[in-house]
N, C-alpha and C positions, 0 to 999 in steps of 0.2 A: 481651183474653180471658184467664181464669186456669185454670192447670191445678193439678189437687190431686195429690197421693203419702205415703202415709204411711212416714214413717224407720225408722229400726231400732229405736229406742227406743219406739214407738209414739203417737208424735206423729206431726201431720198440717201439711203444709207448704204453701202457695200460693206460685205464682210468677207475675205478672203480665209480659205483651210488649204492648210501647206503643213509637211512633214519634214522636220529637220532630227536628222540626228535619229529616228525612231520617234520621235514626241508631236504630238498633234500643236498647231500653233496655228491663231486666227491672227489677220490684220483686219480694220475696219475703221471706215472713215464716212461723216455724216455732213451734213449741209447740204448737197448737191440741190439744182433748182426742179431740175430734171430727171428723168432716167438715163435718158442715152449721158449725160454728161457725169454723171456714178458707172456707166457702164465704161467710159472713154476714162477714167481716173482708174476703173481696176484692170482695166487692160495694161497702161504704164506699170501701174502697181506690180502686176504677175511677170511682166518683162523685168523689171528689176530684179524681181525674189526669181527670177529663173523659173517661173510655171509654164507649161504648155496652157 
């Protein structure tokens, strides 16, 4: 599941929580201009790592 926050500089940031192996493990990636466009990057994102 990814959560969105936008930074100080007004950029919008995704961080995805996914469990491999038993181990808690975040991915996250920042710049986005927008939200939906952080939301449409962690969508790809969760379809790769195999997240619902």
């Amino acid at each position: 599941m990814a959560s969105f926050r936008m930074l100080k500089h007004g950029n919008w940031q995704y961080r995805i929580s996914h469990t491999v192996n038993g181990q808690r493990r975040e991915k996250s990636k920042s710049g986005f201009k927008c939200k939906p466009d952080a939301a449409r990057a962690a969508y790809e994102k969760e379809k790769e790592l195999g997240i619902n």
